[in-house]
N, C-alpha and C positions, 0 to 999 in steps of 0.2 A: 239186707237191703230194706230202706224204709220206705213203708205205702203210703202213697199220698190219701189224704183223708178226704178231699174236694174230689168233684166227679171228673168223670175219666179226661172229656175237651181241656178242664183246667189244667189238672195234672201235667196236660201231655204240652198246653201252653208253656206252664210254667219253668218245666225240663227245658224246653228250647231255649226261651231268655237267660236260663244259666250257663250252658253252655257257650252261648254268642259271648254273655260277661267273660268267661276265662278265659276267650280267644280271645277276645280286644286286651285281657289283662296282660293274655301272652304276646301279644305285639306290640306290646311296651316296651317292656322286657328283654324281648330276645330278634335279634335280625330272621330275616329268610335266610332259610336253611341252606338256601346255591349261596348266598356270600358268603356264610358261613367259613363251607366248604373250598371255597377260591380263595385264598390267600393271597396276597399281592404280592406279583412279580417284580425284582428289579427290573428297572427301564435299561435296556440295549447302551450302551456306549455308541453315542453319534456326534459329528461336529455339530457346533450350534449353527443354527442356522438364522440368519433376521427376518425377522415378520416383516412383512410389507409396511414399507416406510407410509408415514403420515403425516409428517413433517418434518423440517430440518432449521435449524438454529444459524443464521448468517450473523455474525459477531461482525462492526466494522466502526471506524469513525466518522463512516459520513453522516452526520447531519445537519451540515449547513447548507445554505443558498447553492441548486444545482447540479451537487454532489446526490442532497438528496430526495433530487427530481428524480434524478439517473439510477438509483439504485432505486427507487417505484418503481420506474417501469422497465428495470431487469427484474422485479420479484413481477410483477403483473406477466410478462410476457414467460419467465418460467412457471408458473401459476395456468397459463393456457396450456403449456406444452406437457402438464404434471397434471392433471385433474385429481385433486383427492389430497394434495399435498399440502397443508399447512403451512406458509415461512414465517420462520419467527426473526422479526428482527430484532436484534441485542445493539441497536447501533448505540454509542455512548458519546458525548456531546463533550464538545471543551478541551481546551488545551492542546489545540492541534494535532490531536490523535494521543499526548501524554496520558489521561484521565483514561482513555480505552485502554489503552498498551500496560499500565498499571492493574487494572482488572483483571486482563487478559494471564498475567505472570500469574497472578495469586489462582485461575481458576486452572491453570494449567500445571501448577505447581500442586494442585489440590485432587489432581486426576480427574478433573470435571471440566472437560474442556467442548468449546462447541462444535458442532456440527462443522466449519467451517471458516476463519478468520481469515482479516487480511493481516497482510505487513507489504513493506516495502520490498520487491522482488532484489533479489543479492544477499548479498554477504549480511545483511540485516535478519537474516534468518539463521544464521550460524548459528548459534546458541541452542535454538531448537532443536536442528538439526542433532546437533552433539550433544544433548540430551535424551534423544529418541523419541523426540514429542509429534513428529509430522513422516507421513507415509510419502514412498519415493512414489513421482507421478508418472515415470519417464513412461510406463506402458501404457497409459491413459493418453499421451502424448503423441506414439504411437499410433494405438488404434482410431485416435482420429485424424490424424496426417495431418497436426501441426508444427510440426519439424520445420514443414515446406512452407509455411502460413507465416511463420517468424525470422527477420531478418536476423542474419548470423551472430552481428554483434550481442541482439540482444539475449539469443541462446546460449552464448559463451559467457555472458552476465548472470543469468540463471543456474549457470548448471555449476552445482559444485559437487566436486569430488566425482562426477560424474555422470552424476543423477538432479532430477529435476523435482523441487518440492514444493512448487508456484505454480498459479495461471495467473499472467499478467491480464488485467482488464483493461487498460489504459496505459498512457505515456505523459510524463509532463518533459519539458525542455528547463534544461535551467540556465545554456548561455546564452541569455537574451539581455542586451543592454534596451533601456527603455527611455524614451523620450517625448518634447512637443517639438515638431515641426513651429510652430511659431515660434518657441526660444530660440531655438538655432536660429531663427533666420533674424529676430532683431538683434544678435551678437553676430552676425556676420558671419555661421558658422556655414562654411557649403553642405559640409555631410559629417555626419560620427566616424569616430576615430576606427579605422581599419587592426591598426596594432595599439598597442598599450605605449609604446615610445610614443605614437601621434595621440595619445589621449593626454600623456604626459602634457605634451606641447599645449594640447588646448585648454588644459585645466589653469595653466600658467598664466592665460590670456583671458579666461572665463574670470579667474578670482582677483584680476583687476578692476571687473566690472563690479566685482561685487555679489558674486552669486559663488553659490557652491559648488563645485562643479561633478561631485559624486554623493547622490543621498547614502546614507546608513541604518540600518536598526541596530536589535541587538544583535549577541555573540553569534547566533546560527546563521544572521543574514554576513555576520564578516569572512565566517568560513566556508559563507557560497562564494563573496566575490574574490577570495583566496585561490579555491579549485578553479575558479576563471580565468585569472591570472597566471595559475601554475598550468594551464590545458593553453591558454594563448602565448606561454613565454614559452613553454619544451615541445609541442606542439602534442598530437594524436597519441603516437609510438609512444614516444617518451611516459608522457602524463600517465598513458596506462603501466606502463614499468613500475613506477613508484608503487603500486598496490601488490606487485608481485616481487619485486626485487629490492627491500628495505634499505639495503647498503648505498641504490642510487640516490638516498636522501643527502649525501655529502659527497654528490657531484658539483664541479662547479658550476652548470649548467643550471642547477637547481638554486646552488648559492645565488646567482645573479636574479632567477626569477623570485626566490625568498626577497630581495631587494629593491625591485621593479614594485612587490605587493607593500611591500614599508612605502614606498614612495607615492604608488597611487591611493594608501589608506592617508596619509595628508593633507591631501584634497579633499576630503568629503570631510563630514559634518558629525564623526565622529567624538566628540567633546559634548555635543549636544545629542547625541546619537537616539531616535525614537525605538519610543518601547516594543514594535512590530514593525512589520514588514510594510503596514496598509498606512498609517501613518508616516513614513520612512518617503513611501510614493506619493503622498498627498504634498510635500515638501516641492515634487517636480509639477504638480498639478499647478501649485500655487505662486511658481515662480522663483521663489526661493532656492530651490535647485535646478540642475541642467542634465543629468544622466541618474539612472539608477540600474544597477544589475540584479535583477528579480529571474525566476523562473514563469512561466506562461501563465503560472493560475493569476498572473498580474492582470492577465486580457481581459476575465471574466469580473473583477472589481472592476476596471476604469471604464471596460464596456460595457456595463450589464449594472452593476452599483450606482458609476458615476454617469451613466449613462451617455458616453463618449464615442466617436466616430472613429472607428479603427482606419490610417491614414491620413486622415484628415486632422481631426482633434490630437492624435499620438498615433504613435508606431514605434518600430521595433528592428533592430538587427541581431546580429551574433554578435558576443562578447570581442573584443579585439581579438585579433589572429586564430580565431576560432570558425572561421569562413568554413561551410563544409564539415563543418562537423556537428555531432548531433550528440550533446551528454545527456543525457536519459537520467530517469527516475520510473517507478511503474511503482501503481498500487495492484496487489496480488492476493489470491484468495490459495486457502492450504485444505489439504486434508489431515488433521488431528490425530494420532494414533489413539485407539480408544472413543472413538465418536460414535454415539449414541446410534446415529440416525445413518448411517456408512455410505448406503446407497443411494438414498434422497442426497447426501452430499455430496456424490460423484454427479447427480444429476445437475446442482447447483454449478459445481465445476466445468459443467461441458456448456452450459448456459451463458458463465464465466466467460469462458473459451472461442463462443458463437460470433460470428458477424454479425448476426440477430441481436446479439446481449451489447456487443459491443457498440453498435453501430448506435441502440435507444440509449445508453448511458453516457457515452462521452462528448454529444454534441452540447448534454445537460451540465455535465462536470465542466466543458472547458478544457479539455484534453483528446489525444487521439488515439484511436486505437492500435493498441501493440499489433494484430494484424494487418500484413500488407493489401489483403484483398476488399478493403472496405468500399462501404458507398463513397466517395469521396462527393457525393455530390451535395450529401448531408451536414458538410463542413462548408460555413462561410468564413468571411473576412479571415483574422489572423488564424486561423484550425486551420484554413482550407490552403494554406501556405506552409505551414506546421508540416500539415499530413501530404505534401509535395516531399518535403523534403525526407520524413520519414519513409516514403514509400521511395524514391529515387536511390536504386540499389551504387550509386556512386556517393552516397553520404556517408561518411565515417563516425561509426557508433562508438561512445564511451560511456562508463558509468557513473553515477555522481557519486562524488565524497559526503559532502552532508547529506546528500538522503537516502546514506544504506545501503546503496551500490556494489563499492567496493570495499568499504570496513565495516567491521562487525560492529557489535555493540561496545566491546572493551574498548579494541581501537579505536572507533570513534568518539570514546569518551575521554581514553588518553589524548587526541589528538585538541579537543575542545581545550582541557585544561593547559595543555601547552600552547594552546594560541594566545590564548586568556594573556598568558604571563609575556606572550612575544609584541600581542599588540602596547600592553605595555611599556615593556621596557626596550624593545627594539631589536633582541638580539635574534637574530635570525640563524645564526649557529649553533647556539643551544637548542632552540625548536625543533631545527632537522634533527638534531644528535635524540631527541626525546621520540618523536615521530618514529625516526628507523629503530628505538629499542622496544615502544609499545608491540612495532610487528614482529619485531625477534624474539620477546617474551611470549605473545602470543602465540 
């Protein structure tokens, strides 16, 4: 051992500071001796569980005039009922829901899908469905006794295979012929045509005057007033058959109303036919034409755009022979398989689902709520007539052909291209023969 050579105090200083150096050396170096010794355990096998949701992702295409009023303050009044919860809205703009529904494929095809989307409630969800992309809702349905909340039609429009994979938020109608009271009345007309034989007649007598006597757009607006046609020539029963029995396509029942549509496509202004729907209507604004068959979102341009007197300035009935019945369309929100945010989107869902949700969104939209128990007091003019007959358990519910209702996406696309070629060339027997083989291949 070596003596230190400085007096004893240094000495005994200097010992100290060396020792402190090779503990700090060795805690460089080396952990505490208990971690050492602990080794890490594997973690137990447990289901996952989700951390407390903090927001959730609403994917949709409203963002125009109304639509997206109503879907602010369904995020605002979910947002009160949710404190803590983030919404994101992904809404995407343009092309009448095209530009979203294009998005929507690619992030759903990519496994990255949101929190939440819409689609058109019906058979417009097949595709999902029979990909395994959307969870079934029916016990979410269930536990909050909307069963009892939804008129039957439109639960038999939803429910496929059994099971429910939508909440409808709204309703649009689509057999509404549209007109001005002062047209009719300086052509001498009393009232709108009740059937399609009395529209025939007065289209005969309108196109002497000199006017058109049915506006048109493009192909989606021909193959609404198609489903009009074919719902006021076979009536309720019938019309609904076609979507489930392919073969009554070459009934002759159908052959005549295939017939009845060649005849009253004649009369309108298809040759000149406008690029949309909003142009198509401006033709009756301006005189130029006498009828157009539009679905309800017509209400909110001519009333609310054009700023027009529902009654007075325009109004509205059922499409011919279609008295009493109600063809539906509904914009629907889904649950994802694979959603990020699972339980914040079941909250979105029941919000969806809410008289509360429904009641702030659809006075904005211009539609009425798929529930029968709404405010109705919060619906004026044409809504609060709308949502009369919606709520009147003697109305007879069908579902539309162009907006997704009752065909999927294949069928509805086979169904476009063979109209394409009937409006054409006329043949209304090849049509049906193509129509009833899209559903038997599908």
């Amino acid at each position: 051992m070596t003596r230190c050579s400085r007096p004893l105090l240094q000495c005994r200083i200097a010992a100290l500071l060396s020792l402190a150096l090779v503990a700090i050396a060795c805690s460089k170096t080396s952990p505490p001796v208990e971690k050492e010794a602990a080794p890490a355990a594997a973690p137990a096998a447990a289901p996952a569980v989700e951390p407390k949701a903090t927001q959730v992702e609403v994917f949709s295409w409203w963002t125009g005039p109304g639509e997206q009023e109503g879907l602010d303050a369904m995020i605002a009044d979910f947002k009160t009922k949710n404190s803590g919860v983030e919404v994101i809205n992904a809404a995407v703009s343009g092309g009448s829901g095209t530009n979203a529904k294009a998005i929507l494929a690619n992030r759903l095809q990519a496994g990255t899908p949101p929190d939440s989307y819409q689609r058109h409630a019906g058979l417009e969800l097949a595709d999902d469905i029979k990909a395994k992309k959307l969870e079934d809702l029916t016990s979410l349905y269930e536990s909050k006794g909307w069963k009892t909340k939804l008129p039957k039609g439109l639960l038999d429009a939803i429910t496929i295979d059994g099971k429910i994979y939508s909440v409808p938020v709204n309703i649009h109608r689509a057999n509404l012929l549209w007109f001005l009271p002062k047209t009719l009345q300086s052509l001498g007309i009393g009232a709108p045509p009740a059937t399609w034989k009395e529209f025939l007649t007065q289209a005969a007598a309108i196109t002497k005057k000199h006017k058109t006597p049915l506006a048109i757009g493009p192909g989606w607006t021909q193959k609404h007033l198609l489903e009009t046609v074919l719902l006021g020539e076979l009536g309720a029963e019938q019309y609904t058959t076609l979507w489930k029995q392919p073969n009554e396509w070459q009934s002759p029942k159908v052959a005549a109303a295939l017939d009845t549509f060649k005849k009253v496509l004649a009369f309108t202004d298809i040759k000149s036919s406008a690029p949309d729907w909003q142009p198509a209507s401006d033709r009756v604004l301006d005189g130029a034409a006498v009828y157009f068959v539009m679905g309800d979102w017509l209400d909110a341009y001519w009333g609310r755009a054009k700023k027009l007197k529902f009654k007075t300035d325009y109004d509205v009935v059922e499409t011919p022979g279609s008295s009493g019945v109600y063809d539906f369309l509904s914009d629907s929100f889904t649950l994802p398989v694979g959603a990020k945010h699972r339980e914040a989107a079941l909250k979105w869902l029941d919000e969806c689902g809410s008289v509360t949700g429904q009641d702030l969104f659809n006075p904005q939209k211009g539609s009425v709520p798929a529930r029968t128990d709404a405010d109705a007091s919060k619906y004026q003019g044409y809504l609060a007539t709308a949502l009369a007959a919606w709520q009147n358990p003697k109305t007879v519910i069908v579902g539309s052909l162009t907006h997704g209702v009752v065909a999927n996406n294949a069928v509805g696309s086979e169904i476009d291209s063979a109209l394409s070629l009937f409006v054409a060339s006329g043949d209304a027997a090849t049509f049906a023969k193509a129509v009833a083989k899209a559903y038997t291949v599908d």
